[in-house]
C-alpha positions in Angstrom: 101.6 123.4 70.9 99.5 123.2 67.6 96.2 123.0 67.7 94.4 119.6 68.3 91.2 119.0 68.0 90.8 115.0 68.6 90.3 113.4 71.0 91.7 109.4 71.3 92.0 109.0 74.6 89.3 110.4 77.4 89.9 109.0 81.1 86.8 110.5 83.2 86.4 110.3 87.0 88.8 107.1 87.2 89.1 105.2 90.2 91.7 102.0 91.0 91.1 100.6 94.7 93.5 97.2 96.2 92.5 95.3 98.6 94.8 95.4 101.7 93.3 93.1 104.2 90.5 93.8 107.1 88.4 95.9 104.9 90.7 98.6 104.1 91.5 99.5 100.0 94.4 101.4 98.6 93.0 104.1 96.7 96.0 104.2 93.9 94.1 106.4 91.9 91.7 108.4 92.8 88.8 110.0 90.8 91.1 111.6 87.9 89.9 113.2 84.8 92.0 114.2 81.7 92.1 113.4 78.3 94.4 113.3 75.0 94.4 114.6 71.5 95.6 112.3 68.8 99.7 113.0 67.9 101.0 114.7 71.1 102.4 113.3 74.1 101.2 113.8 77.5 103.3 113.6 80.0 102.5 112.1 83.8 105.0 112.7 86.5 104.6 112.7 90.3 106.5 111.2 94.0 106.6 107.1 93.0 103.7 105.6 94.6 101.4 108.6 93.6 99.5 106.0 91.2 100.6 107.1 88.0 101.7 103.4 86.8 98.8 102.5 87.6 96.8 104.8 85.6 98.6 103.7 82.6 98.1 100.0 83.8 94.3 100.9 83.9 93.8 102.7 80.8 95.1 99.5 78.9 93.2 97.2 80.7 96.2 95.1 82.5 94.0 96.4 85.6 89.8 96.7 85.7 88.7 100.1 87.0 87.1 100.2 90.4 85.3 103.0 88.9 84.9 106.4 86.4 85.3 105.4 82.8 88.1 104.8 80.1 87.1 105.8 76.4 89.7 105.4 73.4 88.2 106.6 70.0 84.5 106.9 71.5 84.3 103.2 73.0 84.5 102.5 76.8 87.4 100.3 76.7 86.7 98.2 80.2 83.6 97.1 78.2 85.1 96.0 74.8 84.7 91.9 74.3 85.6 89.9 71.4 86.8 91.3 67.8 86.3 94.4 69.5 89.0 94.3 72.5 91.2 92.3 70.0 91.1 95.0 68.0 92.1 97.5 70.6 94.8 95.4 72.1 96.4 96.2 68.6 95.5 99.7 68.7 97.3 100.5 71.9 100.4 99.7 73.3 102.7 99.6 76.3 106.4 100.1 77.2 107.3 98.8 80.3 109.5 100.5 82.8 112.0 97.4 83.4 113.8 96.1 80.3 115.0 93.6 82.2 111.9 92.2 83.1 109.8 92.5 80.3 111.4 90.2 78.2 110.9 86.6 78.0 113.9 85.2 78.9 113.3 81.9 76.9 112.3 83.4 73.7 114.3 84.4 70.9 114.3 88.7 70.1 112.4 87.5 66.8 110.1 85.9 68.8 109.4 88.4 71.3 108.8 91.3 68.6 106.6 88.7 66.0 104.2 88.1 69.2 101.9 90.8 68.4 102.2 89.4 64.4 101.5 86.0 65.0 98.2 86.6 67.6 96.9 89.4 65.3 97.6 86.9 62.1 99.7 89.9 60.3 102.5 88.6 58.7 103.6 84.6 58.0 107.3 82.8 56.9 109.6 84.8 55.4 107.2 88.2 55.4 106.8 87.6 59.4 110.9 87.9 59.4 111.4 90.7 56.8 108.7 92.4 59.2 110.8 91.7 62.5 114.6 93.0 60.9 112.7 95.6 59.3 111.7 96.8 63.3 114.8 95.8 64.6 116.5 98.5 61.9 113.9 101.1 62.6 115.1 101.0 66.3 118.4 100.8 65.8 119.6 97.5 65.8 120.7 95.0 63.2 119.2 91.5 61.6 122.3 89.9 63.5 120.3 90.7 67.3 116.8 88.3 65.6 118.4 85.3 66.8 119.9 85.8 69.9 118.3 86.0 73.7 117.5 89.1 76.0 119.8 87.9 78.4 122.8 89.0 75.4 121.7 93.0 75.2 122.5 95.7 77.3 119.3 97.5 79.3 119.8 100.0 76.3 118.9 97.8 73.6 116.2 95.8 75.5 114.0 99.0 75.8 114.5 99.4 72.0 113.7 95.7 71.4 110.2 96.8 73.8 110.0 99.4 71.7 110.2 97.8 68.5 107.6 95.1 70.2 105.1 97.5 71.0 105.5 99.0 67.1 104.6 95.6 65.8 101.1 95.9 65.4 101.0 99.3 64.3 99.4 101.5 67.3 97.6 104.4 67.3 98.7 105.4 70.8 101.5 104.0 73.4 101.3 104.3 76.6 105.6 104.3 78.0 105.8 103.8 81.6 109.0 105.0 83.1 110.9 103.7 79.7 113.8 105.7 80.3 114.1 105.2 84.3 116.5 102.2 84.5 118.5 103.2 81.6 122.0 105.1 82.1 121.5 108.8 81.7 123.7 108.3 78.1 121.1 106.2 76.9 118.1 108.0 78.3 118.7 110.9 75.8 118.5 108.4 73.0 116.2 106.3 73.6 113.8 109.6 74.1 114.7 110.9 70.8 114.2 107.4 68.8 110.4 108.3 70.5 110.0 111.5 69.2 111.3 110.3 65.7 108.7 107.4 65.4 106.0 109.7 66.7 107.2 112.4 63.5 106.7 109.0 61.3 104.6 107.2 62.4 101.6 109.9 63.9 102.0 108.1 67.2 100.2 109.7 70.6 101.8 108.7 73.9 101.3 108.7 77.3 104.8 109.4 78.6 104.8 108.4 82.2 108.0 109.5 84.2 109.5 111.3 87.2 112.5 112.6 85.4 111.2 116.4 84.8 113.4 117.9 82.8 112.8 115.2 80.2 109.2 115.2 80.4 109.6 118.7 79.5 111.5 117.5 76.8 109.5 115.1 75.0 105.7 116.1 76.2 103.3 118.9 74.7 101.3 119.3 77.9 102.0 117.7 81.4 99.9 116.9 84.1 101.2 116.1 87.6 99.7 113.8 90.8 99.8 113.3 94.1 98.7 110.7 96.1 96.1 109.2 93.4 95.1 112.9 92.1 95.5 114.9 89.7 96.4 118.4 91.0 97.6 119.9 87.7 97.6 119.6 83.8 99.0 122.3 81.5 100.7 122.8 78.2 104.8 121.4 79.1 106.1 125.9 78.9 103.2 127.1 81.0 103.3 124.7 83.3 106.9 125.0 83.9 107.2 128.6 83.4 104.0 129.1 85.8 102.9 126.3 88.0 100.3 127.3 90.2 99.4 123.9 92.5 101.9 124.3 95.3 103.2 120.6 95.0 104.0 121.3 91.5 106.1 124.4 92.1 107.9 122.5 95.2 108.7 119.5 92.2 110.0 122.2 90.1 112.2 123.9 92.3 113.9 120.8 92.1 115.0 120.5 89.0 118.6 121.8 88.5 119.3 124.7 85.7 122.3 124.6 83.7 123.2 128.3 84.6 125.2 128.6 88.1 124.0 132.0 88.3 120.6 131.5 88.5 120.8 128.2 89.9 122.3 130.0 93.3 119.7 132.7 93.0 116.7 130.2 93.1 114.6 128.9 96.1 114.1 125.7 96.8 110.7 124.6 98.2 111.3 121.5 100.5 108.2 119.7 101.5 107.8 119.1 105.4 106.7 114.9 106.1 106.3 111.9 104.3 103.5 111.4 101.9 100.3 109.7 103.9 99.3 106.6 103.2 96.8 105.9 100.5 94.9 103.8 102.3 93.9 106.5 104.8 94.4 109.8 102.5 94.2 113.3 104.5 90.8 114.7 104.4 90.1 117.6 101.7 93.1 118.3 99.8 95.0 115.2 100.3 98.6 117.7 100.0 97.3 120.1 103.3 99.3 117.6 105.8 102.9 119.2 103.8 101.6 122.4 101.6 103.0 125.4 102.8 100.0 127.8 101.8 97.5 125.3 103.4 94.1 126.7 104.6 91.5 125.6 107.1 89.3 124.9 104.4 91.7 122.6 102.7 90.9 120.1 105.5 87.3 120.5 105.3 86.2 120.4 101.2 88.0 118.5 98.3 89.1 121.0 95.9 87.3 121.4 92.5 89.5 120.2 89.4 89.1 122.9 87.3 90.4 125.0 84.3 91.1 128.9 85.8 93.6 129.3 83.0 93.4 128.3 78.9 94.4 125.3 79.1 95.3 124.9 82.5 93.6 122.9 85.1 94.1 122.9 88.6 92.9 121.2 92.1 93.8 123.8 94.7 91.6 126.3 96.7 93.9 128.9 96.4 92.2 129.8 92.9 88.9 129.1 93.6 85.9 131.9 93.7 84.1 129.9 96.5 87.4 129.5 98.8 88.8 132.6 98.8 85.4 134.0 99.5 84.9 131.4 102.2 88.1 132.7 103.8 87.7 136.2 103.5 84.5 135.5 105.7 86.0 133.8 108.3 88.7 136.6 108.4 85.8 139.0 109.8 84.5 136.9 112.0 87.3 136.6 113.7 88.6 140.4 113.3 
């Protein structure tokens, strides 16, 4: 990956609790920390449920945090108000994960895409249309679809018409959630590389939210993956995948099929014991001890440290930290 040096997006201790009746919250995300330079992608994949949406849905304000902060270019973004937050709802976008429902079923495709024109005041009459077939082209559709209704395109061409919505107002960073996830697997592949071909153009960052590993691999410079409202790991896309060293992330890995027979028979496949908890009453400590196979005793006891014991490469586990492996190698001769 080259070398990036800004920072747009910085996400620091963020917390997202729902309210699920007689006291009790959902703790969908859970005090995670990461951030992202300006032009890659970051890619965010975990179990569904594991609070990843919700992250994105955080970071772009559609939620309020419960707590931690959000800054995009320097400026808390959960405390912008007026010309400010206007300014930033131009500056970052989203890509929903249904095509089907994003779309206004009543409005015209013109209509949909010149949203973003018309409350930003960017373009009028006949420049607010050569503006809309002008996106429609860069997406890969034609001035013919302007007129007609969502309800008239396959899922293919309704993500592109989200995509060509969420280009509008020319972003600095989109944030796709699950884009690609109710698309046939034909489409996936192109609908991924229109992405990488506006982000060449266009000097687009992205937050590319999936579950789909191989093509998170694919599309994203570093990756980071969660469980149950946590971060557990964050790398550059290779290392991680060539040497994952949380134990959930090697078990996620193990399941992703290679195109090579040989070594496809050869490899071991890691499969996780229980369901995930409930994230209303998360395991104590490392909240993946209940189905780890390399759990500790202390990994009920203390929350592991998120921390960087590689260039580059964070991780939440007390199998690489000083103070655990001490702790355990203690207990050991107690008890020998």
């Amino acid at each position: 990956m080259e070398a990036h040096v800004e920072k747009i997006l910085e996400v620091e201790g963020l917390k997202k609790y729902f309210p699920a009746g007689r006291g009790q919250v959902v703790k969908a995300v859970d005090d995670v920390t990461f951030h992202v330079y300006k032009g890659e992608t970051l890619g965010l994949v975990g179990e569904s449920g594991c609070g990843k949406s919700t992250i994105g849905r955080t970071i772009i304000r559609l939620y309020n945090a419960t707590g931690g902060t959000v800054k995009f270019k320097g400026k808390n973004v959960h405390e912008l108000k007026g010309k400010e937050a206007k300014q930033f709802n131009r500056e970052m976008q989203m890509i929903f994960q249904d095509p089907y429902a994003s779309l206004n079923p009543r409005m015209t495709v013109a209509d949909i895409i010149a949203e973003g024109l018309d409350i930003h005041g960017l373009a009028k009459g006949k420049e607010r249309r050569e503006r809309v077939v002008e996106l429609l082209r860069t997406v890969g559709l034609n001035e013919e679809h302007a007129d007609r209704f969502p309800h008239e395109f396959s899922g293919g061409q309704r993500q592109r018409i989200g995509i060509a919505r969420a280009l509008a107002v020319d972003p600095d960073f989109i944030i796709a959630d699950e884009p690609i996830s109710a698309l046939d697997v034909s489409i996936q592949a192109q609908v991924v590389n229109l992405m990488k071909k506006l982000q060449r153009e266009k000097g687009l960052t992205y937050l590319f939210i999936a579950h789909d590993l191989s093509m998170v691999k694919y599309i994203s410079d570093r990756v980071g993956v969660m469980y149950l409202g946590n971060l557990v790991e964050l790398a550059e896309s290779q290392e991680l995948y060539d040497n994952p060293l949380h134990p959930y992330t090697e078990a996620l890995l193990s399941a992703v099929p290679i195109p090579d027979p040989a070594v496809e028979k050869r490899r071991e496949r890691i499969l996780l014991k229980g369901d995930v908890p409930s994230p209303i009453n998360p395991p104590s400590g490392c909240r993946f001890r209940t189905r780890c196979p390399k759990a500790m005793d202390i990994c009920a006891e203390v929350t592991p440290t998120w921390q960087e014991v590689r260039p580059l490469h964070w991780v939440a586990c007390h199998l690489y930290q000083e103070e655990s492996k001490n702790e355990v190698a203690a207990s050991s001769e107690q008890t020998s």
